[in-house]
VEXDREN-2710 file (C-alpha; in Angstrom, 1 decimal):
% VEXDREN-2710
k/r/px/py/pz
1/UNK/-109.2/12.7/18.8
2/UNK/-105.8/11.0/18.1
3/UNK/-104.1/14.0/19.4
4/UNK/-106.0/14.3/22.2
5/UNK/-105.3/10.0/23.1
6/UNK/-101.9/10.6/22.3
7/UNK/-101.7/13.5/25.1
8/UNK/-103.3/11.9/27.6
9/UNK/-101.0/8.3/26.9
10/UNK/-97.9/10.4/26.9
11/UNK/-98.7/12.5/30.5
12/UNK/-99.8/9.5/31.6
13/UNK/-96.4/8.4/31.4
14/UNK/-94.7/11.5/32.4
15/UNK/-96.5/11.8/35.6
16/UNK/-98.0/8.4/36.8
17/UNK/-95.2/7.1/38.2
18/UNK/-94.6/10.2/40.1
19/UNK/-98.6/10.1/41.4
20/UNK/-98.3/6.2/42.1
21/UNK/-94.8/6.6/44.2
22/UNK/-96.5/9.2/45.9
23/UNK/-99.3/7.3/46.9
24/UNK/-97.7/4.0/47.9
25/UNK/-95.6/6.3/50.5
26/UNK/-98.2/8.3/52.2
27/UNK/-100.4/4.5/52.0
28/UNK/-98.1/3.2/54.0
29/UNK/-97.3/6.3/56.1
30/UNK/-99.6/5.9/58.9
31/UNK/-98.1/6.3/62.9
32/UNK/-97.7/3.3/64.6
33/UNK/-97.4/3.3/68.6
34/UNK/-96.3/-0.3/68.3
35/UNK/-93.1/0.3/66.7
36/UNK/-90.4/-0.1/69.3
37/UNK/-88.3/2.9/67.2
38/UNK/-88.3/5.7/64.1
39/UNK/-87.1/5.1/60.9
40/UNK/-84.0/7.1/62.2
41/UNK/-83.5/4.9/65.3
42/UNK/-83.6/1.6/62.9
43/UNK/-81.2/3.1/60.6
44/UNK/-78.8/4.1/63.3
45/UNK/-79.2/0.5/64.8
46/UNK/-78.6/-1.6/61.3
47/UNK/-75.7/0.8/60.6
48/UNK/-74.4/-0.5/64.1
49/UNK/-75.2/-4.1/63.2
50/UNK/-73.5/-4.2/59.7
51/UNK/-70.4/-2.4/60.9
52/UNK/-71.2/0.8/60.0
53/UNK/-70.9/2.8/62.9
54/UNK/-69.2/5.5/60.7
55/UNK/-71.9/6.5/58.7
56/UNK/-73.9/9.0/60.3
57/UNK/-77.7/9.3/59.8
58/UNK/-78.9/13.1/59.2
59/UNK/-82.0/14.9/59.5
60/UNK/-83.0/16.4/56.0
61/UNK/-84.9/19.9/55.9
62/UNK/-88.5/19.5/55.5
63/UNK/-87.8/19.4/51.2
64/UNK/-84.9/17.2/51.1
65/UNK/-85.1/13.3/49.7
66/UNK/-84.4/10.8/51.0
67/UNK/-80.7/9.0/50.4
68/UNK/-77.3/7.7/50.5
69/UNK/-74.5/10.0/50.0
70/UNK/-71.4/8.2/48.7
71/UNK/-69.3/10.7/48.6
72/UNK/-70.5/12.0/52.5
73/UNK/-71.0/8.5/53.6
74/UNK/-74.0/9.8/55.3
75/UNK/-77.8/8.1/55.2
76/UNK/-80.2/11.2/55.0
77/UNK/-84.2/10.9/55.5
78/UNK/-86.5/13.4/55.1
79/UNK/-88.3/14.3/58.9
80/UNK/-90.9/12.1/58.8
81/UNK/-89.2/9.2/57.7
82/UNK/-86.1/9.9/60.0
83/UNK/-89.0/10.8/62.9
84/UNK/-92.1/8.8/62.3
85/UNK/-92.5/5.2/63.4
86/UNK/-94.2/3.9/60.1
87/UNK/-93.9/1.6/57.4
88/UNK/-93.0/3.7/55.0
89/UNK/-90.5/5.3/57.3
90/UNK/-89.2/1.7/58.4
91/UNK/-89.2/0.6/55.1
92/UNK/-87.2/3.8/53.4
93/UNK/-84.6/3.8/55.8
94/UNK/-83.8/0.3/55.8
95/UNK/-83.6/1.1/51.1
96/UNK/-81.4/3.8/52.5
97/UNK/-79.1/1.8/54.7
98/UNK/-78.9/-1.1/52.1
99/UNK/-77.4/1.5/49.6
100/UNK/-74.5/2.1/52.4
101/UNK/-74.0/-1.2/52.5
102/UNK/-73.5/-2.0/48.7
103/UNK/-71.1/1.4/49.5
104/UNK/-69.2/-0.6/52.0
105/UNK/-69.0/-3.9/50.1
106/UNK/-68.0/-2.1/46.6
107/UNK/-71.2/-3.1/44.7
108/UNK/-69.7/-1.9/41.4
109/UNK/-73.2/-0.9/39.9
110/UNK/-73.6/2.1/43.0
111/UNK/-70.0/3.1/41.8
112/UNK/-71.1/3.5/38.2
113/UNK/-74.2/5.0/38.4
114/UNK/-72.7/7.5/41.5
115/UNK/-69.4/8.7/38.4
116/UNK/-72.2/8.8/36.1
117/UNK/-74.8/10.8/38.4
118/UNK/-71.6/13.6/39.0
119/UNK/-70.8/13.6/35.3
120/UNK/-74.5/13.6/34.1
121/UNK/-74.9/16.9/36.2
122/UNK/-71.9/18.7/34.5
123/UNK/-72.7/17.8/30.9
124/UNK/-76.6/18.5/31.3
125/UNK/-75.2/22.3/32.1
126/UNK/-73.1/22.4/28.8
127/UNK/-76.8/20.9/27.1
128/UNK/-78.4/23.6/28.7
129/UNK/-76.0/26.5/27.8
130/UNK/-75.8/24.7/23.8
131/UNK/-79.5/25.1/23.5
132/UNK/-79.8/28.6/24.6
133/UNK/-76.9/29.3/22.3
134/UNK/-78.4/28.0/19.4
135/UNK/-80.3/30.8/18.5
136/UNK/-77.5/33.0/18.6
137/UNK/-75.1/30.8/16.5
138/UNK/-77.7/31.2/14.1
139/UNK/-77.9/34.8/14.0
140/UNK/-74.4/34.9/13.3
141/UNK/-73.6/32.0/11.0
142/UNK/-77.1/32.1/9.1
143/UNK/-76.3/27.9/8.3
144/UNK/-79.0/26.0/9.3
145/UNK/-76.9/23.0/9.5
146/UNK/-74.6/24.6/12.6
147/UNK/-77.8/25.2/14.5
148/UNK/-78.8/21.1/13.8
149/UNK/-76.1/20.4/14.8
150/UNK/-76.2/22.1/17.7
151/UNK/-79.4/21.3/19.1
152/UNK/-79.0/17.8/18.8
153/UNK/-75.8/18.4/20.5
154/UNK/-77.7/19.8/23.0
155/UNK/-80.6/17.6/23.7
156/UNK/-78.2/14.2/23.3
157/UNK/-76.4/15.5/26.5
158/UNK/-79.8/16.5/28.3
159/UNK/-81.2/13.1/27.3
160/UNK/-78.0/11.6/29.5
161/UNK/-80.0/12.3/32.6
162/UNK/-82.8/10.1/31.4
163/UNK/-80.2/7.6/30.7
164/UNK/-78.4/8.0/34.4
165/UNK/-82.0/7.1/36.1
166/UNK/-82.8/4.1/34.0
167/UNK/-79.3/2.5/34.8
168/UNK/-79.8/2.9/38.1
169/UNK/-82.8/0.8/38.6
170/UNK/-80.8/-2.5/39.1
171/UNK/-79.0/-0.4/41.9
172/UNK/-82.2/0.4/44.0
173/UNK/-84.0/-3.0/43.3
174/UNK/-80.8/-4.6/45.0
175/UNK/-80.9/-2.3/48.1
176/UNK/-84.8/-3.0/48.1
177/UNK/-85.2/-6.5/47.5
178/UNK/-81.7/-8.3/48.0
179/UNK/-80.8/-5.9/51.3
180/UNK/-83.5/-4.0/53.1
181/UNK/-86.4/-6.7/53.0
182/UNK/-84.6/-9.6/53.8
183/UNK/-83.2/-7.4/56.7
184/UNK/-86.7/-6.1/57.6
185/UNK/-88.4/-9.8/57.4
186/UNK/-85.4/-11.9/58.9
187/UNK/-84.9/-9.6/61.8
188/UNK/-88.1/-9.6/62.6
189/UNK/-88.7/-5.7/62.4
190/UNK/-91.8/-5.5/60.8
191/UNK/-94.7/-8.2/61.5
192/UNK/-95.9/-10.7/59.2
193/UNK/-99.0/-8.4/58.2
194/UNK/-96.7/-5.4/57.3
195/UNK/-94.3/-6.8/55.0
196/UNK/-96.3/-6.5/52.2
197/UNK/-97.0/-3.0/52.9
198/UNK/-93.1/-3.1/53.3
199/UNK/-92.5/-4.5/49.7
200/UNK/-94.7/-2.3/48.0
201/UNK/-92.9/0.5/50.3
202/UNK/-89.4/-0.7/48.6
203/UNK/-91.3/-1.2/45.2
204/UNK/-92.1/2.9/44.9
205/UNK/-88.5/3.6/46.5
206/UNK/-87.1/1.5/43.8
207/UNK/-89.1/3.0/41.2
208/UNK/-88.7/6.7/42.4
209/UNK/-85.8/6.7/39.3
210/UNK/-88.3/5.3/36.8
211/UNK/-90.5/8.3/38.0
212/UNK/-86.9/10.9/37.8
213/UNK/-86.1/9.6/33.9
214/UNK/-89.9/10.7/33.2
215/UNK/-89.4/13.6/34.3
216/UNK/-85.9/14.1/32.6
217/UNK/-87.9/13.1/29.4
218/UNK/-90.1/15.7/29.7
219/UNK/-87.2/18.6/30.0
220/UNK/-86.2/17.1/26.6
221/UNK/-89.5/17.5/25.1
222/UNK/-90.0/20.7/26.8
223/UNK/-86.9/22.0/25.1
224/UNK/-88.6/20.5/21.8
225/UNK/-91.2/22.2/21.9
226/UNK/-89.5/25.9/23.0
227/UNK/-87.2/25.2/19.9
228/UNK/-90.1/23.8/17.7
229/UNK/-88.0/21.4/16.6
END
């Protein structure tokens, strides 16, 4: 019965802030005729209005994420967010273009987390290519202590993506909460009644990482288990 509790506590928090981002979005998602634009339209005009006509905002395919590139200098939204006239879509874009501002202004905490992201990437890969060594090295050394070694070698590097996500919280709470709804609520783009459907909007896009590091987690455990660490 402990077993059982302690399964159902740690999916929970594997996959329920994936299922609760999820649903805040498509809450929030509904067309609305009385929007005077898309989310792509507002993007391209607070872009314009913050001096950032050189940033481009792109179509994603039908499976891409929303975000900033840094590197790109580009603003990319999925179709319905870049298409729809929504709150969600209003919302996400206006996250998206407060992350090219903090780009603009050299917010320090994007440029961290963005070296970080790259070198998170490469090192995961070496994690990856450790573990599935580890058998081997085994096989050939026959000392248990190598092969310890190893693996924690291994999962340390794979547990840096979980670390990349958490770090960048502060970076999406500011291009949530100290950029996009001050934008969306001064400027009068959203009415009074749909900023809080705004907020919680920014809340999930803010979060999405919190959801990311979950998931991360779980590759780590997965390996774990494969391993029988």
């Amino acid at each position: 019965m402990i077993y059982a509790l302690i399964a159902v506590i740690f999916l929970a928090l594997m996959f329920g802030p994936q299922m609760w981002v999820r649903y805040v979005i498509a809450e929030h998602a509904d067309d609305r005729p009385d929007f005077p634009g898309t989310g792509g339209e507002l993007a391209r005009h607070l872009l314009d209005e913050a001096g950032l006509d050189h940033v481009p905002v792109e179509a994603l395919p039908a499976d891409g994420g929303d975000h900033y590139d840094p590197q790109a200098k580009a603003v990319r939204l999925s179709p319905s967010h870049h298409d729809g006239r929504s709150i969600t879509a209003v919302a996400i874009a206006a996250h998206e273009v407060g992350h090219a501002m903090q780009d603009a202004e050299g917010y320090k905490p994007l440029a961290l987390r963005t070296r970080m992201a790259m070198a998170a990437q490469k090192i995961q890969g070496i994690g990856s290519i450790l573990l599935i060594g580890a058998p081997i090295v085994m096989a050939i050394t026959r000392k248990p202590s190598i092969l310890l070694i190893e693996i924690g070698a291994g999962l340390a590097i794979l547990a840096t993506g979980v670390v990349v996500h958490l770090i960048t919280l502060p970076v999406e709470f500011d291009a949530s909460f100290s950029r996009a709804l001050p934008i969306l609520k001064h400027g009068e783009y959203l009415k009074e009644d749909d900023l809080p459907g705004a907020k919680k909007v920014l809340r999930a896009a803010a979060l999405t990482y919190v959801a990311a590091a979950m998931v991360s987690l779980l590759d780590v455990m997965r390996w774990l288990r494969l391993l029988r660490f």
